[in-house]
C-alpha positions as CSV (number, residue, x, y, z in Angstrom):
1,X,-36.6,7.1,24.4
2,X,-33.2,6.1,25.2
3,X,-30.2,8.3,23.3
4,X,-27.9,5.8,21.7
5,X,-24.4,6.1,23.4
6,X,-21.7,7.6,21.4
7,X,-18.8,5.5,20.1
8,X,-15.5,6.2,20.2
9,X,-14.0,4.7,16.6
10,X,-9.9,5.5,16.3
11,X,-8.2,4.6,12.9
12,X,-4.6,4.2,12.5
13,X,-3.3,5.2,9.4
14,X,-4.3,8.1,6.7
15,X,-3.7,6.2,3.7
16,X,-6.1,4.7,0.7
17,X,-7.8,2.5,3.1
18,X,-7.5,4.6,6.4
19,X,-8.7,7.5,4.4
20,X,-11.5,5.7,2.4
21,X,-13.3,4.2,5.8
22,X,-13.2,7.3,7.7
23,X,-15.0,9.2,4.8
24,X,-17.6,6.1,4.8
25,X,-18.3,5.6,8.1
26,X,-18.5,9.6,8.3
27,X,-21.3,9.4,5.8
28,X,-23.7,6.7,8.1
29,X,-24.0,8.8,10.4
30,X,-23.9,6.2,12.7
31,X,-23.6,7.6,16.7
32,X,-19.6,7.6,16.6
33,X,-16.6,10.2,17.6
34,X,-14.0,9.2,14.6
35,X,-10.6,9.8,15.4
36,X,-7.9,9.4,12.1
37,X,-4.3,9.2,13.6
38,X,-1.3,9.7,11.0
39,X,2.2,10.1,11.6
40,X,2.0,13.3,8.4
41,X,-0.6,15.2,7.4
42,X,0.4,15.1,4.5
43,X,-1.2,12.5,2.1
44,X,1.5,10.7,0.7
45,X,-0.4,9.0,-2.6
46,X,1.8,6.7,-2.7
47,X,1.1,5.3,-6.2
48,X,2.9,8.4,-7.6
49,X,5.9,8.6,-5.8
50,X,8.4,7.4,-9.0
51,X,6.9,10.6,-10.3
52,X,8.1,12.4,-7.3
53,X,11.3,10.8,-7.5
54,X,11.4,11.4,-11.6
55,X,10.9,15.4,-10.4
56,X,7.7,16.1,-11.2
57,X,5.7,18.9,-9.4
58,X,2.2,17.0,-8.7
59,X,-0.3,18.4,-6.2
60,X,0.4,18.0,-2.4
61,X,-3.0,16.9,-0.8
62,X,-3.7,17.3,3.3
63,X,-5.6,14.7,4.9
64,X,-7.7,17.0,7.0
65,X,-8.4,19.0,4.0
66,X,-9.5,15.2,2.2
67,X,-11.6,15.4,5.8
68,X,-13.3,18.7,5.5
69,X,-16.6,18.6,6.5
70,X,-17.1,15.0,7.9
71,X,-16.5,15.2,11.3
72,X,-13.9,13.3,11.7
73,X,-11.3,14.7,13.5
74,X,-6.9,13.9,12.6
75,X,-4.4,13.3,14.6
76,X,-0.7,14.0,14.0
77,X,1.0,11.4,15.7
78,X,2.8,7.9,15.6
79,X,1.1,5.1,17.3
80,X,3.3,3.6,19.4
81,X,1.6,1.3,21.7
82,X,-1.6,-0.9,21.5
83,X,-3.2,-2.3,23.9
84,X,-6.0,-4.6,23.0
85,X,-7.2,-5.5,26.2
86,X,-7.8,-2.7,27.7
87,X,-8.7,-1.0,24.2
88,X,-6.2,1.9,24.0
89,X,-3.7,3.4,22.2
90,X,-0.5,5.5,22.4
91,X,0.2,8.2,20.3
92,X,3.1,10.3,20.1
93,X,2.3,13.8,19.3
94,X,4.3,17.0,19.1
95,X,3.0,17.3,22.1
96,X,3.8,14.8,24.3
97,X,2.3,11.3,24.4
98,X,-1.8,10.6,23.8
99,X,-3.9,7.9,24.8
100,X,-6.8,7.2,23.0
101,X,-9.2,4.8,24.2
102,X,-11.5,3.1,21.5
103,X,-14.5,0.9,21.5
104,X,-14.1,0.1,17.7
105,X,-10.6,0.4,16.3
106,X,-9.5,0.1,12.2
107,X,-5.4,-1.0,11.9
108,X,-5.4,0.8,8.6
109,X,-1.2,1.8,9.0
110,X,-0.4,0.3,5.9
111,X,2.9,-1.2,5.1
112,X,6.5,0.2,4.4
113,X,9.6,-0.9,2.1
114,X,11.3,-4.0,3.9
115,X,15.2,-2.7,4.6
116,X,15.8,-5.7,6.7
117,X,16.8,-8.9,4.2
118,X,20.2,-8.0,3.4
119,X,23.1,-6.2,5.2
120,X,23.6,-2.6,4.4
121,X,20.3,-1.4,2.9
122,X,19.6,1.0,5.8
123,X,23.0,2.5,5.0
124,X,23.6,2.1,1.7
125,X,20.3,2.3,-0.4
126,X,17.2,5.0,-0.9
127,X,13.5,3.8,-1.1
128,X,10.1,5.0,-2.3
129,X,8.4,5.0,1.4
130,X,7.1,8.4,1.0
131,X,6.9,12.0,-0.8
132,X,10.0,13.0,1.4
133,X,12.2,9.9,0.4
134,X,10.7,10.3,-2.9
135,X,11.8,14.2,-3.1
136,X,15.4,13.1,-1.4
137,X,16.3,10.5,-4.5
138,X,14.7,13.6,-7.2
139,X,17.6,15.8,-5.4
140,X,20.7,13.6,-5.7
141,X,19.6,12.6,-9.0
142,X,19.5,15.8,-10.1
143,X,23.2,16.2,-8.7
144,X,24.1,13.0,-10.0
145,X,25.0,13.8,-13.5
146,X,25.3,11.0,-15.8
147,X,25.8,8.4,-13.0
148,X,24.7,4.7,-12.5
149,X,21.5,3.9,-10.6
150,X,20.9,0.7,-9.5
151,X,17.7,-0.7,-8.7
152,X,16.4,-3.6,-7.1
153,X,13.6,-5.1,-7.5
154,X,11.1,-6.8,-10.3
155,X,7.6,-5.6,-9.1
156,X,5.8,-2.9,-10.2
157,X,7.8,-0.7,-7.7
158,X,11.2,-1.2,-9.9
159,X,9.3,-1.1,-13.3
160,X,7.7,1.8,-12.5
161,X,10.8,3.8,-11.2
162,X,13.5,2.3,-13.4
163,X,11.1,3.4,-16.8
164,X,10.4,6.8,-14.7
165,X,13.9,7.6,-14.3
166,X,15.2,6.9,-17.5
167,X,12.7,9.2,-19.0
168,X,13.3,12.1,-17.0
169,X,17.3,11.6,-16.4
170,X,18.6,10.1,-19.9
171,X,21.6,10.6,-19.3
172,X,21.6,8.0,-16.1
173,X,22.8,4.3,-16.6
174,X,20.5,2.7,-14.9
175,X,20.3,-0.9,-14.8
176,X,17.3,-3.5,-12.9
177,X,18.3,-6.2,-11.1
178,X,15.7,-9.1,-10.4
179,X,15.7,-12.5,-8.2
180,X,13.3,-13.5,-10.6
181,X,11.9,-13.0,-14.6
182,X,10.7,-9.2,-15.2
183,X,7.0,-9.7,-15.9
184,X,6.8,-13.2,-14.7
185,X,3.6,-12.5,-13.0
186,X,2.3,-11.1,-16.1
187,X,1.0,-12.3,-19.3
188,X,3.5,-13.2,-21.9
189,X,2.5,-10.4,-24.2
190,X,2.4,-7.9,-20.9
191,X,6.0,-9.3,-20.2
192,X,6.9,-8.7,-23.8
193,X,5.9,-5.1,-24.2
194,X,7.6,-4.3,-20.9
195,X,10.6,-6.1,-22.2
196,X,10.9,-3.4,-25.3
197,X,10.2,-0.7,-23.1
198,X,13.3,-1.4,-21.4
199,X,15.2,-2.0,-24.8
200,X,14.3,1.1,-25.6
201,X,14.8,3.4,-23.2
202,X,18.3,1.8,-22.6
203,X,17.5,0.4,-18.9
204,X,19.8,-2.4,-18.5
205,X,18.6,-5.8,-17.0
206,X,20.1,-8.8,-15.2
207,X,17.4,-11.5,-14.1
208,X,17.5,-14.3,-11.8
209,X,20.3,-12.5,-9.5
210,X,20.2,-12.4,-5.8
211,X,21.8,-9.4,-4.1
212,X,23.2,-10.6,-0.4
213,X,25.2,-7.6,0.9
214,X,25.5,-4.1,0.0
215,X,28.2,-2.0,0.4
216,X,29.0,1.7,-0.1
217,X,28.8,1.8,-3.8
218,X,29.0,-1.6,-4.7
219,X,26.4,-4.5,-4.2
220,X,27.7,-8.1,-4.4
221,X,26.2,-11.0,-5.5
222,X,25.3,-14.3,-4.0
223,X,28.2,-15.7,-7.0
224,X,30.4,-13.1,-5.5
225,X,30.0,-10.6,-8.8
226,X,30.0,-6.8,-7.6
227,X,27.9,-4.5,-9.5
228,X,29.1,-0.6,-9.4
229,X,26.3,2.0,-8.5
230,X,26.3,5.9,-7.3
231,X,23.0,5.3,-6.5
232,X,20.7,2.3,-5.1
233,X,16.9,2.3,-5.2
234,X,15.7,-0.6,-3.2
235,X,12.9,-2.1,-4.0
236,X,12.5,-5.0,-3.1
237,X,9.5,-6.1,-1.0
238,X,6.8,-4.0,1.3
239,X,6.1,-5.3,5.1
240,X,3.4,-4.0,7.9
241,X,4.6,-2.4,10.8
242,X,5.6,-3.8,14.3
243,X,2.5,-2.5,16.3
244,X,0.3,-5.4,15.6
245,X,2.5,-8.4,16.2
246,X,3.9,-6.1,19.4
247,X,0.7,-6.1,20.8
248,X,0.2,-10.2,20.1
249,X,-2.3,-9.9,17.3
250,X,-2.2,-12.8,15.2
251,X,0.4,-11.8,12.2
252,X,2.4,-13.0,9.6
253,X,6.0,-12.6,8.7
254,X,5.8,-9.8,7.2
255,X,3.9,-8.3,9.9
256,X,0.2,-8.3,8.5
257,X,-2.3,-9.0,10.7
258,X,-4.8,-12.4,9.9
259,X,-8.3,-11.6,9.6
260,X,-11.7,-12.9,9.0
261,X,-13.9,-13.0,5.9
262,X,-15.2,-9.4,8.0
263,X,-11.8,-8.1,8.0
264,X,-12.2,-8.7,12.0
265,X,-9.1,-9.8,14.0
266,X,-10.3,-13.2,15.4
267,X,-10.5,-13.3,19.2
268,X,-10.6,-9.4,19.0
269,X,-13.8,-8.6,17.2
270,X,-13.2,-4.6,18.1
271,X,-10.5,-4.7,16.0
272,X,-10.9,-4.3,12.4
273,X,-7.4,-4.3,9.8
274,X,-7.5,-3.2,6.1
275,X,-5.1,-2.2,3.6
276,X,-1.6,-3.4,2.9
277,X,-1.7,-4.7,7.2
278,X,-4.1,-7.2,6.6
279,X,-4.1,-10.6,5.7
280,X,-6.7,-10.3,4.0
281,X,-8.8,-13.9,2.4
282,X,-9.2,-13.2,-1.6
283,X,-10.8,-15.0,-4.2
284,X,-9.8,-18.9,-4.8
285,X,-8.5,-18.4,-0.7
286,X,-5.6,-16.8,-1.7
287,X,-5.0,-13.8,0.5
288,X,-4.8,-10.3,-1.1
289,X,-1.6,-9.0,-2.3
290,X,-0.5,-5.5,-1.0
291,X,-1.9,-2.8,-3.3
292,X,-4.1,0.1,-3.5
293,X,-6.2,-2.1,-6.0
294,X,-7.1,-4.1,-2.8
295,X,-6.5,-1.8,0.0
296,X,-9.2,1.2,-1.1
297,X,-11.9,-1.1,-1.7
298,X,-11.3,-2.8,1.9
299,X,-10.8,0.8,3.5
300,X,-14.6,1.0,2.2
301,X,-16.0,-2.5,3.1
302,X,-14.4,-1.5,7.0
303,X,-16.1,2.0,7.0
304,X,-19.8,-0.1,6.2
305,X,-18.9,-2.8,8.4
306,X,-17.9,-0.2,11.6
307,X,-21.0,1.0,11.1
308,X,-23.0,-1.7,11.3
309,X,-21.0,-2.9,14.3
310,X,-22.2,0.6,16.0
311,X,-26.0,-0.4,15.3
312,X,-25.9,-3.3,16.6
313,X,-26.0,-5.5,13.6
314,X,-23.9,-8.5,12.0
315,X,-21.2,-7.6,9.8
316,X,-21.0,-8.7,6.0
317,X,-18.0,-10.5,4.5
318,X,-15.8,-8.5,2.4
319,X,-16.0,-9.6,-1.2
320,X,-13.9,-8.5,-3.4
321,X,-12.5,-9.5,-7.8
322,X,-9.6,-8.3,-9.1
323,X,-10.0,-7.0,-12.5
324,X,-6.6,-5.8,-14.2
325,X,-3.0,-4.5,-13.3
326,X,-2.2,-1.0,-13.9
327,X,1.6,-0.3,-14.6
328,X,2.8,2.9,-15.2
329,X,5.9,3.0,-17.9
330,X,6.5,6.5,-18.0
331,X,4.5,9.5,-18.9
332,X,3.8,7.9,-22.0
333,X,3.2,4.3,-21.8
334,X,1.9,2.2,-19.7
335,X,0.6,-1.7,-19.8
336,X,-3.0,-2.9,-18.7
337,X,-2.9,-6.4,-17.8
338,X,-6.2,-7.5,-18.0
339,X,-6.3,-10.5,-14.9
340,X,-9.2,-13.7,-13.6
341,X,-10.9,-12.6,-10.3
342,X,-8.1,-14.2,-8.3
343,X,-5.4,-12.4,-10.0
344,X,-3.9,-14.8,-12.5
345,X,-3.0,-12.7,-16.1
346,X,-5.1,-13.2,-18.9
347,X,-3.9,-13.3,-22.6
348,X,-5.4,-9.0,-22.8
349,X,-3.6,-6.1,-22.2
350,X,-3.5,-2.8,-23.6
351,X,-0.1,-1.2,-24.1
352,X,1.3,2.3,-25.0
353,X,-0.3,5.8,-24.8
354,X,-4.0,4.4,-23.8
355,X,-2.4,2.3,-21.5
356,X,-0.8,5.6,-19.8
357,X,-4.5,7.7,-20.2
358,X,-6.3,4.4,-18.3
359,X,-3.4,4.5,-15.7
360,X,-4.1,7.7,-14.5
361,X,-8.0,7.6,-14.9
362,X,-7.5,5.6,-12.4
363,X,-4.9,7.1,-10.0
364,X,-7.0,9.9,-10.3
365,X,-9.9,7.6,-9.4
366,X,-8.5,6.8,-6.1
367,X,-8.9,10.9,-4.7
368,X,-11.5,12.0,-6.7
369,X,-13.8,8.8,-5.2
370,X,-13.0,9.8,-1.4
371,X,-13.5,13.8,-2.1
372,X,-16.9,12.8,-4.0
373,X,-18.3,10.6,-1.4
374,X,-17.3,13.7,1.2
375,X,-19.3,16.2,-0.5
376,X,-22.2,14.5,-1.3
377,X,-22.6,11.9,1.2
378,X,-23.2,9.2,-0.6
379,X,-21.2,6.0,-1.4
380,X,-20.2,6.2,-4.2
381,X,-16.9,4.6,-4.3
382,X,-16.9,0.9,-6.6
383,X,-15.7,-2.2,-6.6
384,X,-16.3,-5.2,-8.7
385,X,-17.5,-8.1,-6.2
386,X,-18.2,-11.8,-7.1
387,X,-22.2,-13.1,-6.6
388,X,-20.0,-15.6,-4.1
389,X,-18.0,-15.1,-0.5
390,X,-14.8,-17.0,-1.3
391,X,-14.1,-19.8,1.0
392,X,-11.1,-19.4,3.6
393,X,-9.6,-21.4,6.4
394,X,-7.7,-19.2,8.8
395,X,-3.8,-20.0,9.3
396,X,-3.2,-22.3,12.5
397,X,-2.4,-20.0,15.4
398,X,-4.8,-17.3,14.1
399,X,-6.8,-17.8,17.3
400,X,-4.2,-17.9,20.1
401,X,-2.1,-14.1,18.7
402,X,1.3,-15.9,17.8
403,X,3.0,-15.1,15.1
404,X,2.2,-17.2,12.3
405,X,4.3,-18.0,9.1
406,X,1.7,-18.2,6.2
């Protein structure tokens, strides 16, 4: 009998879906040498970090302790280079440079907030990136006093923070500035409760305003009015990492690489992307929007799919239904926006201190799914996923690796 060769799998990125598919694909024992490859060892649980920034002391989780026991084996290092031809990758280590070579490889690196809009926000603002940027805004707010914090940004990232902050640091002006309606992508009744949250934790709002420069101190606005701030929290958008569209993998402009209903890179069926780097098809066609909602559930779907690759059989679309929106509004409140499979709000939410208890159900969730499926083998991670594989047309130029607006 003939011994199945082992196969060397390499994932980029440690994250929710980095993390999630190496645990999977660990437990099917499939013939495979894993290799996980993260800039930190550190696992940043990035659905937290406005409680970092807020101050709070939560529990600091390794990812080779989240690892323990499968096999899989980390890497501390930045990938730097990928070369899809030849199937390898850089990776910059303490150590000097690595190259890993890869017969299967998951582009799980996740995305990072976009500093590159406007002038001045490398030099002039803070963002929620990771636990160290996150601990860096706790200390100069702590120093700050009664101060004015601006933030920018309407998404869940500036709700989040801007509710966070203004329970912790009372004391702080702190005022939200949006291009668009707070809560537009939310119910009316979700918008509404989020709305009096605001009210009444003081946090001042100005809506419909687009910031084009920052300066030191001062951020002016495309009518030319300059609002005052000691400190600026950007949060304004997320994009993927270089690597991909470096290497001439078919991306978008925001640097996330197009992919199949599998979550396979078309022309480079070796490659697999999930997380907040892929574009990913969703229900109704739409593609997925950056979240951990999304992300974990593909990290999952890629750990199956690797392994079926590795036996030799065909891979299964990824399926996937969105269910609600979870938004933290301090420690507690929170709003539940009940949302259709494709993501569009529905009239249900749930508001206030359940709201807060459901939130972190399921940011606890997230850890306690990977660390369950570790110990006992078993996949027990869930997802909801429609009867039905959406239908989806790739973007033009998906097949020929250019860079494609979408």
């Amino acid at each position: 009998m003939t011994k199945e060769r082992t196969q060397e799998v390499v994932i980029l990125g440690g994250g929710y879906a980095g993390l999630m598919a190496a645990v999977r694909l660990a437990n099917r024992r499939v013939p495979s040498r894993v290799t996980l490859v993260d800039a930190k060892a550190e696992f940043p649980e990035r659905i937290r970090l406005h409680q970092v920034a807020a101050g709070q002391q939560l529990r600091r989780r390794s990812i080779p302790e989240l690892l323990r026991g499968t096999g899989v084996e980390f890497m501390q290092g930045r990938a730097s280079e990928l070369d899809p031809e030849a199937q390898l990758v850089a990776v910059q280590t303490r150590d000097g440079q690595r190259t890993l070579r890869y017969d299967w490889l998951l582009y799980a690196l996740g995305s990072q907030v976009d500093l590159s809009p406007i002038p001045g926000l490398h030099q002039h603002t803070l963002a929620l990136d990771d636990r160290s940027t996150a601990k860096d805004l706790a200390a100069r707010l702590e120093r700050l006093g009664d101060g004015r914090v601006l933030i920018v940004g309407g998404g869940l990232t500036g709700i989040e923070a801007a509710v966070e902050l203004a329970e912790r640091f009372p004391r702080l002006a702190i005022e939200l500035v949006t291009a668009g309606a707070l809560g537009e992508d939310l119910s009316p009744a979700g918008a509404a409760h989020i709305r009096r949250v605001f009210e009444r934790h003081g946090i001042a709002l100005r809506e419909h305003a687009r910031i084009e420069e920052i300066q030191e101190g001062v951020a002016r606005l495309a009518g030319g009015e300059r609002i005052p701030f000691d400190i600026c929290l950007w949060a304004g958008g997320f994009r993927a990492p270089g690597l991909a569209a470096r290497a001439g993998l078919p991306t978008n402009e925001r640097g996330q690489v197009i992919v199949d209903r599998t979550l396979q890179v078309p022309g480079h069926p070796e490659i697999l992307v999930a997380g907040d780097a892929a574009l990913a098809p969703g229900p109704g066609g739409k593609p997925l929007r950056m979240s951990c909602a999304a992300g974990q559930p593909m990290g999952a779907h890629a750990g199956d799919t690797l392994a079926r690759l590795i036996r030799g059989q065909e891979p299964e679309p990824f399926r996937f239904s969105y269910i609600l929106r979870c938004i933290s509004l301090g420690r507690h409140d929170g709003l539940i926006q009940f949302v259709a499979s494709d993501d569009t709000p529905r009239d249900r939410v749930l508001t206030g201190r359940a709201a807060a208890v459901v939130k972190e159900a399921i940011c606890r969730y997230t850890l306690t799914s990977v660390e369950a499926e570790r110990r006992l083998r078993l996949p027990l991670y869930w997802w909801l996923r429609p009867t039905e594989t959406a239908s989806y047309a790739l973007p033009a130029g998906a097949r020929t690796g250019v860079t494609t607006d979408v």
